[in-house]
C-alpha positions in Angstrom: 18.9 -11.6 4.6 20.4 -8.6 7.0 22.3 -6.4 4.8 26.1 -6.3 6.0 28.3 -3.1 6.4 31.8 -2.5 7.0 31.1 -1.7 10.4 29.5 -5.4 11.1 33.4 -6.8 10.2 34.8 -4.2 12.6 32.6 -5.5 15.4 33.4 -9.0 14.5 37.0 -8.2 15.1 36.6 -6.7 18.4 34.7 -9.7 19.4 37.7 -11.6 18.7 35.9 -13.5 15.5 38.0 -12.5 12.9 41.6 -10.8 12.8 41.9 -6.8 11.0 44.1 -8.0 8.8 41.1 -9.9 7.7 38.5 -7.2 7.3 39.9 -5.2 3.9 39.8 -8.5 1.9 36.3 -9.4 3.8 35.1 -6.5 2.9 36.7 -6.4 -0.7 35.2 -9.9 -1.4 31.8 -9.2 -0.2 31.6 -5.5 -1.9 32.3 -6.9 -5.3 30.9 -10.5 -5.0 27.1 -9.8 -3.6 25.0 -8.4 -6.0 23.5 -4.6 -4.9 20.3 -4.1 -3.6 17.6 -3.8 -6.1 15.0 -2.6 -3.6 14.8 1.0 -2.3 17.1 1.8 0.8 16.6 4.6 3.6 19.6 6.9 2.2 19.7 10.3 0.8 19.8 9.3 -2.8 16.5 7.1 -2.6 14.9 9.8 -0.3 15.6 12.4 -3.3 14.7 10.1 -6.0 11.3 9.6 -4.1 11.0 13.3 -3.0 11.0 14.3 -6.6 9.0 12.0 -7.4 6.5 12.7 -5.3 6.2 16.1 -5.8 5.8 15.6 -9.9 3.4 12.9 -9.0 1.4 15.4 -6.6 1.4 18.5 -8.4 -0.3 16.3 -11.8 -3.2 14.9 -9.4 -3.7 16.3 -5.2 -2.6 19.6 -5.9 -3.9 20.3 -9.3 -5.3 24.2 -9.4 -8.5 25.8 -10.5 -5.6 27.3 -13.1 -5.8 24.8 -15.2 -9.4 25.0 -16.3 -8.3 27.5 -18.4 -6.8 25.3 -20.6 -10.1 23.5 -21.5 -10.6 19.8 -22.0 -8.5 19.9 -25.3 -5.6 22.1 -23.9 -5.3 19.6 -20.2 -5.8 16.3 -22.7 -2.8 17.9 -24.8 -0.4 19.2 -21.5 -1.5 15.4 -20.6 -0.1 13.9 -23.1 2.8 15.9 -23.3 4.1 15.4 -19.8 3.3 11.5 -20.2 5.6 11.0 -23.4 8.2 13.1 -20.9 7.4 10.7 -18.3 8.3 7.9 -20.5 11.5 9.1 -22.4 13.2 9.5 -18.6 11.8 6.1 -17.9 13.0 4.7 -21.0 16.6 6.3 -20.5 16.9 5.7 -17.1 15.7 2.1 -18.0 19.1 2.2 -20.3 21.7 3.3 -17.9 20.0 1.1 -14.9 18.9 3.3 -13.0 15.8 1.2 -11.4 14.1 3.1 -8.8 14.1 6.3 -11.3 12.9 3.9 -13.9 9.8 3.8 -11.9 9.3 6.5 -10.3 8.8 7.9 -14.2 6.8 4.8 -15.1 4.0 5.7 -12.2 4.5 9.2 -13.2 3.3 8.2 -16.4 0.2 6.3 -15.1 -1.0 9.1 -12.1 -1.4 11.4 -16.0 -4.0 8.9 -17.1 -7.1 10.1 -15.4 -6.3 13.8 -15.9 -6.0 12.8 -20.0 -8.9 11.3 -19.6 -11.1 13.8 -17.9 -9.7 16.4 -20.2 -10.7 14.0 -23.6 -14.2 13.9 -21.9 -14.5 17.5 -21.5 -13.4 18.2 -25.2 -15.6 15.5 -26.1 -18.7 16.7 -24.4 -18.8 13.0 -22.7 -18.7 14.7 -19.2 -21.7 15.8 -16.8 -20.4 18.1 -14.7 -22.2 17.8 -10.9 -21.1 19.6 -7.6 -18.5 16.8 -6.7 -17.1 15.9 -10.2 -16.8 19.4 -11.7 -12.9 19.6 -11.2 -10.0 17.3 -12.0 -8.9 18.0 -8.4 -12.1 16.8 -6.9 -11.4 13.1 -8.2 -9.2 12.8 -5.3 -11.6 14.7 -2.7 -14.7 13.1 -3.1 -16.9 10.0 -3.9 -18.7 9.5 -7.1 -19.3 7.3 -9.5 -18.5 9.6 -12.6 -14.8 8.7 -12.0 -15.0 5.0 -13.3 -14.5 5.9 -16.1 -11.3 7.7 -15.6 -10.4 5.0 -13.3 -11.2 1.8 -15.4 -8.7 3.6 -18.2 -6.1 4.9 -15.6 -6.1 0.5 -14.4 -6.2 -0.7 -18.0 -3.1 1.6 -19.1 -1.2 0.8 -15.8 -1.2 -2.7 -16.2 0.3 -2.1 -19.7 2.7 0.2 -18.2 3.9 -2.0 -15.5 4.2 -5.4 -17.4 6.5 -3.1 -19.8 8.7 -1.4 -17.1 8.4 -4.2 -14.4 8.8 -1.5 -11.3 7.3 -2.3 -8.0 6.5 1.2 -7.4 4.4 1.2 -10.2 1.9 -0.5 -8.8 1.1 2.0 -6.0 -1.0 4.4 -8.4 -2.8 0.9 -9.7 -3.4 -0.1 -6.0 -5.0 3.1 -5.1 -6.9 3.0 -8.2 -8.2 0.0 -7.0 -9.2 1.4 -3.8 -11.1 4.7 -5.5 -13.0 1.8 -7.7 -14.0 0.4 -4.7 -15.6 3.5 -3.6 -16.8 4.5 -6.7 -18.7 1.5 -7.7 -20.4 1.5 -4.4 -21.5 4.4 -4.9 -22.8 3.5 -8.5 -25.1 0.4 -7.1 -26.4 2.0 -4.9 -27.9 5.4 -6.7 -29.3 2.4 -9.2 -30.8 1.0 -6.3 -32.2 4.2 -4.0 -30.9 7.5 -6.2 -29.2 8.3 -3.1 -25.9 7.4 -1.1 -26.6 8.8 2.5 -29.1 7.0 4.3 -29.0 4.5 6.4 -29.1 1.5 4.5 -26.9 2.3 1.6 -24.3 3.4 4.2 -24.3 -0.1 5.5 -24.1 -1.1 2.0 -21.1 0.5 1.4 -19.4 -0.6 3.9 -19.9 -4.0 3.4 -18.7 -3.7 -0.3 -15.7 -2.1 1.0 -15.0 -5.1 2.7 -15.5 -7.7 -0.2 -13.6 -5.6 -2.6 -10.8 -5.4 0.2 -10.7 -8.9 0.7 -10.7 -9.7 -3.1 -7.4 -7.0 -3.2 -6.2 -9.6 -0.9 -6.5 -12.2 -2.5 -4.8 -10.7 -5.7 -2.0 -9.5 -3.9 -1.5 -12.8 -2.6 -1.7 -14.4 -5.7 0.5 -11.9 -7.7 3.1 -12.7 -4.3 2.9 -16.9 -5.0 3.8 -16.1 -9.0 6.6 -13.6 -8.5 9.9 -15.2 -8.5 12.1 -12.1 -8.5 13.3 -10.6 -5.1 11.1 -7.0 -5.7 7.8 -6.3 -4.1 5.2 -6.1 -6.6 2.5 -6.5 -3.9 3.3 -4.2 -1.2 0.7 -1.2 -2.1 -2.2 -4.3 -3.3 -1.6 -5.6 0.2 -1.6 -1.8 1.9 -4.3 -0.6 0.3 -6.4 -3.6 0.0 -6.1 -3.9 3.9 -7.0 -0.2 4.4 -10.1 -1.0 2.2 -10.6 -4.5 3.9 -10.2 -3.2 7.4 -11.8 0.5 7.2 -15.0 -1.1 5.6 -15.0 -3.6 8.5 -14.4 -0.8 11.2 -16.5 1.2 10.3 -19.5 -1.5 10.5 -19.5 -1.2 14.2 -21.5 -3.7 16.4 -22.8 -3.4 20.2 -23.3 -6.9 20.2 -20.7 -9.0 22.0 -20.7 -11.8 19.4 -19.5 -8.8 17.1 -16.9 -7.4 19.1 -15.4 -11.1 19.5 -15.8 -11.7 15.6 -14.1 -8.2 14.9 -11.5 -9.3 17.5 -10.9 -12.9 16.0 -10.7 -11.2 12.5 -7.8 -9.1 13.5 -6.0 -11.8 15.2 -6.0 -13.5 12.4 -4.4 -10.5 10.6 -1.8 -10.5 13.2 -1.0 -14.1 12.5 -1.3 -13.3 8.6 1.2 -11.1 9.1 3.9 -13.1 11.1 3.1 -16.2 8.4 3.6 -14.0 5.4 6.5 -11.1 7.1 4.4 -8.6 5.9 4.4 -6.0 8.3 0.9 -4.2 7.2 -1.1 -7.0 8.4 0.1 -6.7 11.9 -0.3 -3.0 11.8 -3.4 -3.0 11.5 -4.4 -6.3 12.9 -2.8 -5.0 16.5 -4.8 -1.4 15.8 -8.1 -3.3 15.7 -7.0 -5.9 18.8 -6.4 -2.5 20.3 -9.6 -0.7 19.5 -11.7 -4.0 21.0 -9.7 -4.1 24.2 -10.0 0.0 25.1 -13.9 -0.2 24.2 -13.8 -4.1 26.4 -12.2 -1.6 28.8 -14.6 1.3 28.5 -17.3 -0.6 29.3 -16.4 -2.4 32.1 -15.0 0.6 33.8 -17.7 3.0 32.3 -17.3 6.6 34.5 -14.9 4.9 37.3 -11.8 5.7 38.0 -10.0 2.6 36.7 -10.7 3.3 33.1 -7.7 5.9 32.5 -5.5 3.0 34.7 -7.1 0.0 32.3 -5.9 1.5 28.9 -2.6 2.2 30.6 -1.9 -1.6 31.4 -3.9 -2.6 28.0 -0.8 0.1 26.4 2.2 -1.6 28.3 0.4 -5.2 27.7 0.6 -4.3 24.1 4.5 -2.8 24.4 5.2 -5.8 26.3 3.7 -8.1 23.7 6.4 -6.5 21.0 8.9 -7.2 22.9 7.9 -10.8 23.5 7.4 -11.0 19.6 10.9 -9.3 18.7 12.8 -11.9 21.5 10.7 -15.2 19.6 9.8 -14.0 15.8 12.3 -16.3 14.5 11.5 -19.4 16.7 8.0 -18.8 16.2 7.7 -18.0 12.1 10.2 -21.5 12.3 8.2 -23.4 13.7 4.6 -22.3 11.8 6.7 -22.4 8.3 7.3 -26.1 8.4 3.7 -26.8 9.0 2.6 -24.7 5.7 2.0 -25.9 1.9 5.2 -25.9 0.1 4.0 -23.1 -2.2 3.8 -20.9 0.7 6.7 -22.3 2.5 8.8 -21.1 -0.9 7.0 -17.3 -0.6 7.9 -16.7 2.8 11.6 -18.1 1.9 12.0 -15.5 -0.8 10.4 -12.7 1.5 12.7 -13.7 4.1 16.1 -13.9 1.3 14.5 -10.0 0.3 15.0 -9.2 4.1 
């Protein structure tokens, strides 16, 4: 459902659809009779409320300073704590004067603490080995290594809580990259059972493929979260976003000179495409069109390998691809129309409320 302003009545009055004595009352009646948008907006209010956010969120885990190791485990498990009960007072007051996108912001403030109270409980415990890549809070977010399961097994296990108390969408971006650390972590945990190592050959291939399984499951629990949620918020936007980057990065990165590969890879992201026009989430074809793109310019490198037509080739696969938008923007309607009426009526009833959200 396009969201109306005033200017949309003024236009409608030029065109000679309605009279101006007509707008005020219009305008009047739809202000106070439509319910306000519960989702974020693109407005300098929402851009602050996420700006500040951000920033608390970043400087508790990316930008976290050798400073802190000062404090020892006992004194960053303590700080921890403190700024999470902080967290959840503002949540809980901007819960009471319905304040929604606050609300969360504070809730997945609340969660991003998790792993840094539990690192710092380890430490003050003696429960933590320190190596080269899993010496330093701020290295959970740097590299890969299956010490952080534990911190990320508590930080999933406490979000979950979290979100089915506060019931913000934004909450479960912190629980969706979670997901997508896990991924990498317990990878990396199989396969030092199995070799004791992570970087040959073998294991490489290894990881990748799990990347892509745990992706696909992400998937599949975003999807499922999307068929039980009846309200108009998105509680599966950052599953989807991160389950795709998981899904699709693991698959990318496999590679294949074969043909049969390329044309599997290329089926696999037309299907995402699709996915994407079926569902109206916008992520799919994102990065469904980048991997359509990424077969067509190596098709084209090949074929025009050290000629001169290769730099022309991309150019036309480019303005094929622009061209292609434009056909989509002209018939999305027509198009998602006429696949919708051939779905289940489960899905036919998402992709209603994703389009009423709209």
């Amino acid at each position: 459902m396009p969201r109306i302003a005033r200017r949309h009545l003024e236009d409608a009055a030029r065109q000679g659809l309605i009279e101006n004595a007509q707008i005020d009352p219009l305008w009047h009646f739809l202000a106070t009779a439509a319910p306000p948008a519960a989702g974020p907006r693109f407005d300098l209010t929402h851009v602050l409320y996420y700006l500040g956010g951000m920033l608390a969120i970043g400087a508790m885990s990316l930008f976290m300073n050798l400073g802190w190791e000062a404090f020892g485990g006992h004194g960053i498990f303590f700080i921890a704590l403190l700024y999470f009960g902080i967290a959840w007072k503002l949540a809980a007051r901007f819960e009471r004067q319905e304040l929604a996108i606050p609300m969360g912001i504070m809730g997945t403030l609340a969660i991003a603490l998790v792993p840094l109270a539990t690192w710092g409980l380890q430490h003050a415990l003696g429960l933590w080995v320190d190596t080269p890549h899993a010496d330093q809070y701020r290295d959970y977010h740097r590299y890969i290594d299956w010490r952080w399961i534990t911190l990320e097994l508590t930080t999933l296990a406490a979000g979950c809580v979290m979100l089915w108390r506060w019931r913000a969408p934004f909450m479960t971006m912190p629980i969706a990259v979670t997901l997508w650390y896990l991924s990498m972590d317990l990878a990396m945990l199989l396969v030092s059972f199995e070799a004791g190592s992570g970087w040959d050959s073998a294991a490489w291939t290894f990881r990748k493929w799990f990347s892509v399984c745990f992706g696909a499951i992400t998937l599949l629990v975003a999807f499922w979260v999307d068929l039980r949620n009846r309200s108009r918020l998105d509680f599966s936007f950052w599953l989807y976003l991160f389950g795709l980057m998981a899904f699709w990065g693991g698959l990318t990165s496999l590679g294949s000179g074969a043909l049969a590969g390329k044309l599997a890879y290329l089926a696999i992201n037309l299907v995402l495409v699709a996915t994407g026009a079926v569902l109206l989430r916008r992520s799919f074809t994102v990065f469904g069109a980048l991997g359509v793109a990424i077969v067509l310019g190596d098709f084209s490198r090949h074929l025009f390998r050290d000629s001169w037509l290769f730099p022309i080739s991309l150019s036309l696969i480019g303005l094929a691809v622009i061209y292609a938008g434009i056909w989509w923007s002209r018939r999305e309607a027509t198009v998602s129309a006429h696949i919708r009426q051939r779905l289940p009526a489960s899905l036919q009833a998402l992709v209603s409320r994703r389009d009423q959200a709209h």
